[in-house]
C-alpha positions in Angstrom: 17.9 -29.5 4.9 18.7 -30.5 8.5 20.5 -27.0 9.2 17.2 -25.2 7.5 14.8 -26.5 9.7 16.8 -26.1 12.8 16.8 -22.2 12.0 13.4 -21.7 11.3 11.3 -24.5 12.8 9.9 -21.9 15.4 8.2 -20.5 12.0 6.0 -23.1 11.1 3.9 -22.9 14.2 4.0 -18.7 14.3 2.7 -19.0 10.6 -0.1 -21.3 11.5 -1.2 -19.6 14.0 -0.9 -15.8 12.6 -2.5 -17.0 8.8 -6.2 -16.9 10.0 -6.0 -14.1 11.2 -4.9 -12.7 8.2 -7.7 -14.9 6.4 -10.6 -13.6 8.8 -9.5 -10.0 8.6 -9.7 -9.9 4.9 -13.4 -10.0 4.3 -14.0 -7.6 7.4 -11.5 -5.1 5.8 -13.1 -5.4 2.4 -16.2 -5.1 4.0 -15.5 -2.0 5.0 -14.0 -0.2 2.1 -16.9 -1.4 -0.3 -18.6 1.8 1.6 -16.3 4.0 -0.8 -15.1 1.6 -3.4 -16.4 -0.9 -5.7 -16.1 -4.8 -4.9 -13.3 -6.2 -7.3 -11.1 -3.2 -5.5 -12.0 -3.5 -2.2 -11.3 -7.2 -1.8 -8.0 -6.7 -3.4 -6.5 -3.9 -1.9 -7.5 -5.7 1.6 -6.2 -8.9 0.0 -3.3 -7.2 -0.1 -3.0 -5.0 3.1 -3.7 -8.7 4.9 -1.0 -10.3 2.8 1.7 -7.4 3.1 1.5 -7.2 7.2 1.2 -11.1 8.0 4.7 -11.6 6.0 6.1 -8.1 7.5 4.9 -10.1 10.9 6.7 -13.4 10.0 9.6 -11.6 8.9 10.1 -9.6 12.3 9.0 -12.8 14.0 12.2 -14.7 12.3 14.7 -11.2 12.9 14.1 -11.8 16.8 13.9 -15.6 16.5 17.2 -16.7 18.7 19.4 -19.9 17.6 19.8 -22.0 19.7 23.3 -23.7 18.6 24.7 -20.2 18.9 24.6 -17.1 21.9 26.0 -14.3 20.7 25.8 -12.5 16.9 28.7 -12.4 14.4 29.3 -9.4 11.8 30.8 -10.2 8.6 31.1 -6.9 6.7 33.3 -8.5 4.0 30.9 -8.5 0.4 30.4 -11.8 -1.7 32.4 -14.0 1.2 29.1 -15.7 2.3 27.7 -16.3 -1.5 31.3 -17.9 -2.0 31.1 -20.2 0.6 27.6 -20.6 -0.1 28.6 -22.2 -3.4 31.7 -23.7 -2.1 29.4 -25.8 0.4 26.1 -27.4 -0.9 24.9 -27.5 2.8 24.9 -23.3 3.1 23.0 -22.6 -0.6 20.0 -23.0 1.2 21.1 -19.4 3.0 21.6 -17.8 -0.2 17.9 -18.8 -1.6 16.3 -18.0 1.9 18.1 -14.2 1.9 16.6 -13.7 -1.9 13.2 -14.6 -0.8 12.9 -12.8 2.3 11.9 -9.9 0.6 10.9 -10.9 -2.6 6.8 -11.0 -1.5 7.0 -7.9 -0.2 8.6 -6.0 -2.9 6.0 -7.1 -5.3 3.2 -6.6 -3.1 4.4 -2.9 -1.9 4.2 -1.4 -5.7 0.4 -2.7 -5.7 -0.6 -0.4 -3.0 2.4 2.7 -2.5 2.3 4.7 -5.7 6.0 6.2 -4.8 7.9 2.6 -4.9 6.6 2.6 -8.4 10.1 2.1 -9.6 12.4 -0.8 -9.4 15.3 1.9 -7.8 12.8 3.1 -5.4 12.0 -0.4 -4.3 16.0 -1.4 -4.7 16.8 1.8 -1.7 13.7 0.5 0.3 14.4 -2.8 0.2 18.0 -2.1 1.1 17.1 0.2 4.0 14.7 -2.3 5.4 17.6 -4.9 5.1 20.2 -2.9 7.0 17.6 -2.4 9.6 16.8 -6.3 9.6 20.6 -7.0 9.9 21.3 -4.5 12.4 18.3 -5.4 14.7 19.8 -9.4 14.9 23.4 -8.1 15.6 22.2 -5.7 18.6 19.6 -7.9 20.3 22.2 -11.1 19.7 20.1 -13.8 18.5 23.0 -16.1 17.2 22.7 -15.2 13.5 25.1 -14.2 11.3 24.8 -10.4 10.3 26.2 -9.9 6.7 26.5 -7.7 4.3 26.1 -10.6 1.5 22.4 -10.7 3.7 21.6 -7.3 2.8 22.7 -7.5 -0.6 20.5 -10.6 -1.1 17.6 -9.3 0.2 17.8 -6.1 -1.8 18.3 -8.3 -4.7 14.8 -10.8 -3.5 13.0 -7.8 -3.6 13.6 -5.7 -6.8 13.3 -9.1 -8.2 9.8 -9.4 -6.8 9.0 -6.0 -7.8 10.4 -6.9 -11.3 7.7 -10.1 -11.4 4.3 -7.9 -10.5 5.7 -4.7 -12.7 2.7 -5.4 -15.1 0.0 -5.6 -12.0 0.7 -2.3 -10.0 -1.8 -0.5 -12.1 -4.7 -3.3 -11.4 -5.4 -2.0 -7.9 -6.0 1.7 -8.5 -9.7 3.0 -8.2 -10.8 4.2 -11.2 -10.9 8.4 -11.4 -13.7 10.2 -10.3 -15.8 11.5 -13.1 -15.3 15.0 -13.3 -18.7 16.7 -13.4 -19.0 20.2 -14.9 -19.5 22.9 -12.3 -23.5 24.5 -12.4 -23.8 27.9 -12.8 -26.8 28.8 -11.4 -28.4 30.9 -14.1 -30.7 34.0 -12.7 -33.7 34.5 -15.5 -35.1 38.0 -15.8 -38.4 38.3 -16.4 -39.4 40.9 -18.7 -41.2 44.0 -17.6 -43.9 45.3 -19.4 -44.5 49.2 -19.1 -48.4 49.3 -19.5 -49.6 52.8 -20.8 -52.8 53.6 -19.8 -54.4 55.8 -22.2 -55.0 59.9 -21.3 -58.6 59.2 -22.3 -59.1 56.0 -19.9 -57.6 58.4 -17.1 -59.8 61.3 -17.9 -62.7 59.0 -17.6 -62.1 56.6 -15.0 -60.1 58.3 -12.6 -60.4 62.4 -13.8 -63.8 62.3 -11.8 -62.3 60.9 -8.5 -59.6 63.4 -8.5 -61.6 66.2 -9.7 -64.9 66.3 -8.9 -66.1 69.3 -10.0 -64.8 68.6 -14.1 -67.9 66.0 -13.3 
């Protein structure tokens, strides 16, 4: 417990200080998204946009966070030699459970709102991409910590386990369809002519004398 909050006691005041933001900018997002959707999916959707970047920011925030019994980064490329020792030594399980849980928020907020993680795989490659890129970005900028493969392993394992948990939710945020409203055809009526005959003898009397005056 001592070791765990030596690494990541810079967190607690980062977290404190970057949560109300992430409270105050929920209602103004939801706010403005109730201009094109209802209420119920407006706050969520922001609830969710607020959540996803504040523990993206915490997570980048512990990446660059140095150590300071340590100076320079270690690589340990060897699989399942950190979870061994791990077990072997009750002092380092805490690393294991921290690893799974890095990205286990994340992968089950993602699906709520990206339609194309939609998939335990898909979230599974992500999850692994953004871990190499975690790992890689402590070995280069040597921040003291340990870059593992177990790390990456275990964080691609936090957050297909994540996505696993909110499978049944990732339809709750989707807007309902439009109603599909039948194209108008704009219908042209004709109205119908009526061919008036006008009598020979109503000509010859009316209009015979006008014409011809002298048939008078």
């Amino acid at each position: 417990m001592e070791a765990l909050l030596r690494a990541f006691w810079g967190m607690i005041p980062i977290s404190a200080i970057a949560l109300p933001y992430a409270l105050l900018g929920w209602p103004l997002l939801a706010a403005r998204r109730r201009r094109r959707l209802p209420a119920r999916f407006a706050a969520g959707t922001a609830g969710v946009d607020c959540a996803a970047a504040f523990l993206a920011f915490l997570v980048f925030c512990l990446v660059i966070m140095p150590v300071d019994s340590a100076s320079d980064s270690t690589l340990d490329l060897v699989p399942g030699s950190d979870i061994t020792a791990a077990f072997a030594d009750d002092g380092s399980l805490w690393q294991v459970i921290g690893n799974v849980l890095l990205l286990c928020p994340l992968g089950a907020l993602l699906p709520l709102r990206a339609r194309r993680l939609r998939t335990l795989l898909r979230v599974a490659l992500a999850a692994l991409l953004a871990s190499v890129l975690v790992e890689g970005t402590q070995y280069l900028i040597h921040c003291g910590r340990v870059t593992s493969a177990d790390d990456v392993l275990l964080n691609t394992a936090g957050a297909t386990l994540g996505a696993a948990l909110s499978r049944r939710g990732w339809l709750a945020l989707d807007p309902p369809p439009p109603v599909a409203i039948p194209a108008q055809r704009r219908r042209i009526c004709e109205s119908p002519t009526l061919r008036l005959r006008v009598p020979r003898s109503v000509w010859d009397q009316r209009y015979a004398a006008v014409a011809h005056p002298e048939r008078q």
